[in-house]
Structures are given as C-alpha cells and as structure tokens.
C-alpha positions as CSV (number, residue, x, y, z in Angstrom):
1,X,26.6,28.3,-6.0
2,X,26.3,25.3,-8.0
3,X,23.4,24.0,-5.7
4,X,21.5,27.5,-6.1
5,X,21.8,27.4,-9.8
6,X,20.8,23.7,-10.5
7,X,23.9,21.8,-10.5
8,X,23.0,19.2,-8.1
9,X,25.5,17.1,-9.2
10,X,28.6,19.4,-9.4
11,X,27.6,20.4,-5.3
12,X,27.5,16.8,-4.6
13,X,31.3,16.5,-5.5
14,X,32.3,19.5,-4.5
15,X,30.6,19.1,-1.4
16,X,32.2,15.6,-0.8
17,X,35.8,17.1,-1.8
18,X,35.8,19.6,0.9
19,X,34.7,16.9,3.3
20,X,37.5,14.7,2.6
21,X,39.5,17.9,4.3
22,X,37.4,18.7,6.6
23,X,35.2,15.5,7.8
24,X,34.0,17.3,10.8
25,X,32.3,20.5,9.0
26,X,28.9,19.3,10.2
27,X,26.9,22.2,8.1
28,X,28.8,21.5,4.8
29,X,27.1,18.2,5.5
30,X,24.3,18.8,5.8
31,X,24.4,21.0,3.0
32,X,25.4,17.7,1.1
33,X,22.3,16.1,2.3
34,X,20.2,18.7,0.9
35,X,22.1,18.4,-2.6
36,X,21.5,14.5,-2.1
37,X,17.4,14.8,-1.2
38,X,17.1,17.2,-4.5
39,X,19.0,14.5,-6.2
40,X,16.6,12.1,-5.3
41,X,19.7,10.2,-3.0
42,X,17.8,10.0,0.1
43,X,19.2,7.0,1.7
44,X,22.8,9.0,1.1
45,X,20.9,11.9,2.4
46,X,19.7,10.3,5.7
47,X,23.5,8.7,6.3
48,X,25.0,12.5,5.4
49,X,22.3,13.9,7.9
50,X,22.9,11.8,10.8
51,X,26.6,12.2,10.8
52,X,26.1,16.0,10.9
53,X,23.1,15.5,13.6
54,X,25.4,13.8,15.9
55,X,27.9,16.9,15.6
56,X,25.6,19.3,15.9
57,X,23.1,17.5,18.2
58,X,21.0,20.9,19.0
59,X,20.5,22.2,15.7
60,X,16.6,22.2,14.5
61,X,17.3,22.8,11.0
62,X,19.6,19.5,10.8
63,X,17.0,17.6,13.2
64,X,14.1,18.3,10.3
65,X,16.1,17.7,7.0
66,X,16.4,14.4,8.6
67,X,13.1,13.9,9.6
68,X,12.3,15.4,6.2
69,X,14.6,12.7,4.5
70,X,13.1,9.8,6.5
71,X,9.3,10.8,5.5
72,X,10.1,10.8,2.2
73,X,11.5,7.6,1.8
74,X,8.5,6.1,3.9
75,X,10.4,5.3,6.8
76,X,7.8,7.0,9.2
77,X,8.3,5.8,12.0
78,X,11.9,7.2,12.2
79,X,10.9,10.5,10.9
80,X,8.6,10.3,14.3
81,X,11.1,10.3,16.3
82,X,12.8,13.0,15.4
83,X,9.4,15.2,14.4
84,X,8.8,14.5,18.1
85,X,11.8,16.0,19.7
86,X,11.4,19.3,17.7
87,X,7.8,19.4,18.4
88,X,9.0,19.3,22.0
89,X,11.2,21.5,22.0
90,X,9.5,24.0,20.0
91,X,5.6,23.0,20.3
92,X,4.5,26.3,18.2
93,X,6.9,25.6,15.3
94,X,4.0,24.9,13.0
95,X,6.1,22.7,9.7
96,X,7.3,20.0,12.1
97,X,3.8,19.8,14.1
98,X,1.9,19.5,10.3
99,X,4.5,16.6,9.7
100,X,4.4,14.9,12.7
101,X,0.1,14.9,12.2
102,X,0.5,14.0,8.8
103,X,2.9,11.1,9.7
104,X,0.7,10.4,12.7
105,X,-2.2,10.0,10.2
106,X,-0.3,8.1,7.6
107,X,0.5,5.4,10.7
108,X,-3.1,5.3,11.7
109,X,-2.9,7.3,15.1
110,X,-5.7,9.9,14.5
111,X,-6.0,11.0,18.0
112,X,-2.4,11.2,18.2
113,X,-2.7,14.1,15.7
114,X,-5.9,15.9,17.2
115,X,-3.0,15.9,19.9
116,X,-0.1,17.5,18.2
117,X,-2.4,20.3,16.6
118,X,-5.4,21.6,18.7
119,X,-3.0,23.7,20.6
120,X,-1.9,24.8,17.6
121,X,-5.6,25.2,16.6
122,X,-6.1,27.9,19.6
123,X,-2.4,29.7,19.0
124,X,-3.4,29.9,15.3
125,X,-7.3,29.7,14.7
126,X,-7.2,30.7,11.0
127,X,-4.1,28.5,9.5
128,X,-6.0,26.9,6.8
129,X,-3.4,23.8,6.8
130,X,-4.0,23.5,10.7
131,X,-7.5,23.6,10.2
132,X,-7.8,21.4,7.5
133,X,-5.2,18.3,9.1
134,X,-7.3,18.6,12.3
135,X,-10.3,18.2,11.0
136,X,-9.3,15.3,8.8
137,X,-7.8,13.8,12.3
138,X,-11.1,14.8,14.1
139,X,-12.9,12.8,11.0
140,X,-10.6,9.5,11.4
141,X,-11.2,10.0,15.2
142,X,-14.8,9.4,15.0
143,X,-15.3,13.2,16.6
144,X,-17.8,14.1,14.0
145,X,-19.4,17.1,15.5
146,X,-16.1,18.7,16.2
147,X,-14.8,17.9,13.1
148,X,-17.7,19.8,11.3
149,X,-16.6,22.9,12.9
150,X,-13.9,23.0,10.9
151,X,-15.7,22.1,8.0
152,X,-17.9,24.9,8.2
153,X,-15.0,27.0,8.6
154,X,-13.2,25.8,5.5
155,X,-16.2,25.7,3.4
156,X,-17.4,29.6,4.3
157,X,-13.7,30.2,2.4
158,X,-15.5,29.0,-0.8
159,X,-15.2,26.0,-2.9
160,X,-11.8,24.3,-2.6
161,X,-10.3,21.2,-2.5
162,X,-9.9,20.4,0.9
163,X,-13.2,21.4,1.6
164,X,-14.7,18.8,-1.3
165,X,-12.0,16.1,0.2
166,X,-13.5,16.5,4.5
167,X,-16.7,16.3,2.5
168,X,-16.5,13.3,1.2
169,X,-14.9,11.8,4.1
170,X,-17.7,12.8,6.2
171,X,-19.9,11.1,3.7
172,X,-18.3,7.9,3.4
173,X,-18.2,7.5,6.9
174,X,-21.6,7.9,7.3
175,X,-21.9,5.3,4.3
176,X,-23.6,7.7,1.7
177,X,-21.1,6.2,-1.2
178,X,-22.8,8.5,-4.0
179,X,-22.5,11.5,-2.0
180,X,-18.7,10.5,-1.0
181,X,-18.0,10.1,-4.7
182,X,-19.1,13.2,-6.0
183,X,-16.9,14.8,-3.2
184,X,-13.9,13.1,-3.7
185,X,-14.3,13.3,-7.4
186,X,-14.4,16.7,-7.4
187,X,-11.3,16.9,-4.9
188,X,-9.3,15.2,-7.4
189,X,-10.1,17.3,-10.2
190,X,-9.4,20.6,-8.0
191,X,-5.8,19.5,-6.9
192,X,-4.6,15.6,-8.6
193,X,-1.6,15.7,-6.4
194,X,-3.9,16.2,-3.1
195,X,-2.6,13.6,-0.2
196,X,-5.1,10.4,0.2
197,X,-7.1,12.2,-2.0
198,X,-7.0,9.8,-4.5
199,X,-6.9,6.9,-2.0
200,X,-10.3,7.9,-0.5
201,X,-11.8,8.6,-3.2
202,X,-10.8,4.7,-4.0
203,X,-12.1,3.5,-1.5
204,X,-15.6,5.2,-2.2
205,X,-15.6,4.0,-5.7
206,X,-14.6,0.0,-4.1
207,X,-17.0,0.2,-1.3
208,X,-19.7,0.6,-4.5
209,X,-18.2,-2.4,-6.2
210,X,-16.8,0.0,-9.1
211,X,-13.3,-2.3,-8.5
212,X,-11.7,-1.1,-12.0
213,X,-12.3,2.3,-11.2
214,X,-11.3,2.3,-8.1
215,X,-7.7,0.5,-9.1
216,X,-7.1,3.6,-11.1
217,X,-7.3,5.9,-7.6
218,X,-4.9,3.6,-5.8
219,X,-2.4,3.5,-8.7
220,X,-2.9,7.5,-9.1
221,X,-2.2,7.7,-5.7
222,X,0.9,6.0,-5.8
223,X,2.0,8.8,-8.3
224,X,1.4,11.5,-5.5
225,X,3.0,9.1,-2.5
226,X,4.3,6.1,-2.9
227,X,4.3,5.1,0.0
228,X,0.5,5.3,0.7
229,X,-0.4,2.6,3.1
230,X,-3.6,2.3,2.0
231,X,-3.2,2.4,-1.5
232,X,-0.2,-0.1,-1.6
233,X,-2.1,-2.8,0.7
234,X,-5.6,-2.2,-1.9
235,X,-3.0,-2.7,-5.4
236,X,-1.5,-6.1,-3.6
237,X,-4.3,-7.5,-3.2
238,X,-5.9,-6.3,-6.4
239,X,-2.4,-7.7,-8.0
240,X,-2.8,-11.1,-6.1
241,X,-5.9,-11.8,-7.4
242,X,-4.6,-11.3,-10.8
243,X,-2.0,-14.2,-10.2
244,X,1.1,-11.7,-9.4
245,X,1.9,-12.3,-6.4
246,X,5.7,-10.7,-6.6
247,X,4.2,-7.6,-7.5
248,X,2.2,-7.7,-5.0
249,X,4.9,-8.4,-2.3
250,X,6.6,-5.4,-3.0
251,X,3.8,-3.3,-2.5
252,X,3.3,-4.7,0.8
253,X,7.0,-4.5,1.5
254,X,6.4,-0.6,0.8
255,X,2.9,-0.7,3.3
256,X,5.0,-2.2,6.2
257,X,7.5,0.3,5.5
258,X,5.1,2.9,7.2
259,X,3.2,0.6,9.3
260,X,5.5,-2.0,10.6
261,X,3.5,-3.8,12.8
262,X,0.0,-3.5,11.0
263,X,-1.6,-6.7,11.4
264,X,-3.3,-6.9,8.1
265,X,-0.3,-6.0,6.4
266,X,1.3,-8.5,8.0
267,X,-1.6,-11.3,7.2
268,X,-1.4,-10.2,3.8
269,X,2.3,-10.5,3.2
270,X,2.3,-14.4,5.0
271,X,-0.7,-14.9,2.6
272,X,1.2,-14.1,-0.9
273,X,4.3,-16.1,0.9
274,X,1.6,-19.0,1.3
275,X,0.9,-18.9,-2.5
276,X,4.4,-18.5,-3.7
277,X,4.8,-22.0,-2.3
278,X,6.9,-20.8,0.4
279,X,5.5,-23.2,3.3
280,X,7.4,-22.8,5.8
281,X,7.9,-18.9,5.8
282,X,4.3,-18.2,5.7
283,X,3.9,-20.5,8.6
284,X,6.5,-18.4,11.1
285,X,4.7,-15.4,9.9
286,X,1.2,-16.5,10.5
287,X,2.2,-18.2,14.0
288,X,4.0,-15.1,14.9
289,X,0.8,-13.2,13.8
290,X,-1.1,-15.0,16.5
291,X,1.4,-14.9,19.2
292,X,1.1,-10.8,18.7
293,X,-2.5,-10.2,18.0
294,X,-4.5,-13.8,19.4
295,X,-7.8,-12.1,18.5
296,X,-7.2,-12.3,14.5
297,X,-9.3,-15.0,13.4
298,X,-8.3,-14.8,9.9
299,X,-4.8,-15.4,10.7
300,X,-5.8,-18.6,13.3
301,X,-8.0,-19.8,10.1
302,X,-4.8,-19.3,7.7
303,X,-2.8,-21.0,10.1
304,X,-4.8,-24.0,10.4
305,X,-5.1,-24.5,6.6
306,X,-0.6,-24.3,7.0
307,X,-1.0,-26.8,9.5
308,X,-3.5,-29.2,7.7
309,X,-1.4,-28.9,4.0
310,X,1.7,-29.7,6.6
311,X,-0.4,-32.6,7.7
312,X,-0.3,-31.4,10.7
313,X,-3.8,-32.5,12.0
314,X,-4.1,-31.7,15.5
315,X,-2.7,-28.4,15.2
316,X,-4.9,-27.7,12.4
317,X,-7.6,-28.1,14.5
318,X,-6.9,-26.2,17.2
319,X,-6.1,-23.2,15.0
320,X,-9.6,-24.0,13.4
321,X,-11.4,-24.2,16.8
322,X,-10.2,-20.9,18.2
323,X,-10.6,-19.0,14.7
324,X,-14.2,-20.2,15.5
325,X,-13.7,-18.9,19.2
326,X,-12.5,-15.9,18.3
327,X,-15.1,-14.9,15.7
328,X,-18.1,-15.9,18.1
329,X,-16.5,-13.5,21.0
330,X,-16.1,-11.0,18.6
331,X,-19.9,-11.3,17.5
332,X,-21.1,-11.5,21.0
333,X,-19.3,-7.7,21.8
334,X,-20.8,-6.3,18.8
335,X,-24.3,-8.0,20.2
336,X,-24.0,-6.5,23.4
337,X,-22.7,-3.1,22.3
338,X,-25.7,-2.8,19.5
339,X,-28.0,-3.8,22.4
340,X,-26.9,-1.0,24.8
341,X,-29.2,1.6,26.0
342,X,-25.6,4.0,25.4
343,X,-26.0,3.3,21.7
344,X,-27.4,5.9,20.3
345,X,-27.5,8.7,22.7
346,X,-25.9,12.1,21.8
C-alpha cells in the first residue's frame, strides 16, 4: 500500500522487516527491488533482484526487473544476458525483444538487432516501436533500401518524431549535413527526451564544424541517458581539450560501462592516463590495446611516443614502424576496394 501510494521509502522498510522473517519470500523481494529502482537504489535493486532470481529461477517478471535494473545503470552487457534468455524463451514477448535491440544498438551490434526484431516485424507489421528500432538498426546496418521501407511506412503516419529522427540519419549517412540537421533539429524539438536523438543530431552539427553547438547535443543527451556511449566518449574528448582531464575520465569510465571492450574508448582513456602524468598505466593500457586489436595504428603510434618519453628507443621505433605498417595496409584495402568493378553496383 505504501508503494502504490508513493511511499517509496516506508515500502523499503517495511519490505526489509518482513524479510528479516522471512529471507526466503522471493516475490516480497522483488517487490523490494521495484521500491529500490523507483527510489533511484538500483545497485540495491540488482543485489535484491538476483537473490529473488535465484529462488525463483523461471519467473519472467523477476528475469526482466533485472534486466531492467541493469540497463538502467548502464551495465549492458549484463542486462543482455538476461534480455537474451527471455527473448528465448518467449521470442514474441515484444518489451524484452525492444530492450534487447535497443541495448544491442546502444553496444554497436546493428545486425544483431535487425536479428532480434524482423520476426517480430512479420508477427506484428504495424507496431510503430518495431518498425521504428528496425529501421534505425537497418540504417546503422548499412541496409539502406530496406530501411527506407520502413521509412515510408512511418512517414505515411504523418509528421512525427521518429520519422524526422530515420530522416536525418538517412541523410547524415549519405553525408548531406544540412539536410541531416534540419531533421534532427526538428526531432529534438518534437520529443527532447527522444533516445540518441540529441546525440545524432550532435554529430551532424560536429561533422559541420559547429563544435559549440554540437557540445550542447552531447550534454543534452546526457540529460535523457547518461549512459550514452556516444555522447560520453564526444564530452571527454571535448573536456580534454579544455585541460580537464578528470572530467573527462569519468565520462569514459561511464562509455566503457556499455562498451567494455570498445577500442577507442579504450585508446581514449590510456590517452587522458598519458596526460595525467600517469606513465606507466597508460603504457599497460596502450600495450594491452595492441595485443587485442594489432591493426590500431593510433594506439602503436601512442605507444611509441610512451616508449620514446620512457627512453625506450628501440621499442619506440618499432611501435613507430608498424603504426606506419598498419596505416599503409589499411590504405592499400581501401585502394583496392574503391578500385573494384563490385563498387558501385546495385
């Protein structure tokens, strides 16, 4: 009763009385979990959840507060997991599917969510979420023309903003900055708290060399979801430049906490380690870097400045030779894949 009227935080204590007596009550705890989320406790609300999860390993409703509790905190890749075992189980429930795309998204695996909701797509042809996170996944995906499908459908409903938002993703991909602006603006103004709305349009605004502008996007994004990789990695580096570089850390702390393995992320956090004066750290990072993704020049080129400041010579110039390596190879691919007779045909 307290919980239904408001009183989060008389249900908290009542819930954690009754626990005291009964420990094993697995839906009184999750019950606390809920009271915890809307209290903004989501750490408590995770450790609540997963103690009533491993009672009641079956139930869906448990499985997706969880899930649920992990997404908001940014910790994607653990709400994946458990997004993944309800999607499995029931491939048609339509709220874990729209998570597990959106988180799918979030972590940079496009096709991944084309995956998770085309069969949805054919079960449910006129969801206008469906329709509108597949055809953003399409977009990222590079799968233009089917992506514009769904456009069509979406704009025939009229102006809104998801339809101004696919626009002007379909225009900054195909590098018409103006055109992606106008979209995006206007996406913003129809919903503010629209999801990489804000980021996009960003990124529009930066691509154009409007860089003050486009630091408001990021920072109003931040407002919507904190934990926007985009948006956090663009404000570090923005926050570097302007000689704050433990600002800037913790926004990258909040980037890897979505993608924890993104290499530019990664470089990005050994590089503000690097100018804190912090040697040593930046150079396990950056030599781990390479170890994990060999064709990142930038990293072998960061690495060799380390190993030259460490007076480390020879090392400096091997980094510095295969930077140069990697960059040529690199080149040479995007030489040969201009110059195909593929290029171009529909």
């Amino acid at each position: 009763m307290a919980l239904q009227s408001g009183d989060v935080g008389t249900a908290i204590r009542l819930y954690r009385e009754f626990l005291r007596s009964y420990p094993d009550a697995a839906e009184i705890r999750s019950n606390l979990g809920a009271a915890l989320v809307q209290d903004g406790q989501f750490a408590g609300a995770i450790a609540e959840y997963n103690i009533a999860l491993q009672q009641l390993p079956n139930n869906p409703r448990v499985r997706m507060n969880l899930a649920l509790a992990y997404y908001k905190l940014g910790r994607l890749p653990e709400a994946v997991e458990h997004l993944e075992v309800l999607h499995k189980t029931q491939p048609l429930e339509l709220n874990p599917a729209l998570l597990l795309a959106d988180c799918m998204l979030e972590t940079n695996q496009p096709a991944k969510a084309v995956e998770v909701l085309a069969p949805l797509h054919e079960e449910f042809p006129d969801d206008h979420a469906v329709v509108y996170v597949l055809g953003m996944a399409l977009m990222k995906d590079n799968r233009i023309r089917e992506a514009q499908v769904l456009l069509d459908r979406i704009l025939s409903d009229g102006e809104s903003a998801e339809a101004a938002f696919l626009l002007g993703q379909n225009e900054l991909q195909r590098n018409d900055l103006v055109a992606a602006a106008g979209h995006l603006a206007r996406a913003v103004q129809l919903d503010p708290k629209m999801p990489w709305a804000h980021t996009l349009y960003g990124q529009a605004l930066k691509a154009a060399g409007k860089m003050e502008e486009a630091a408001v996007q990021f920072d109003e994004e931040l407002k919507v979801n904190p934990y926007d990789f985009t948006a956090n990695t663009e404000i570090a580096l923005l926050l570097l430049q302007d000689g704050k570089p433990n600002e800037a850390l913790s926004h990258i702390a909040m980037a890897l906490q979505v993608r924890p393995n993104d290499p530019g992320a990664l470089y990005q956090r050994a590089s503000i380690h690097l100018t804190q004066g912090l040697t040593e750290q930046a150079l396990q990072e950056l030599e781990q870097l390479i170890r994990d993704y060999p064709s990142f020049s930038e990293a072998h080129a960061a690495l060799a400045r380390v190993y030259y400041k460490l007076k480390r010579t020879a090392d400096g110039d091997r980094e510095t030779a295969e930077a140069r390596r990697v960059r040529e190879e690199a080149q040479k691919q995007l030489e040969e894949k201009l110059n195909s007779p593929a290029v171009g045909k529909p």
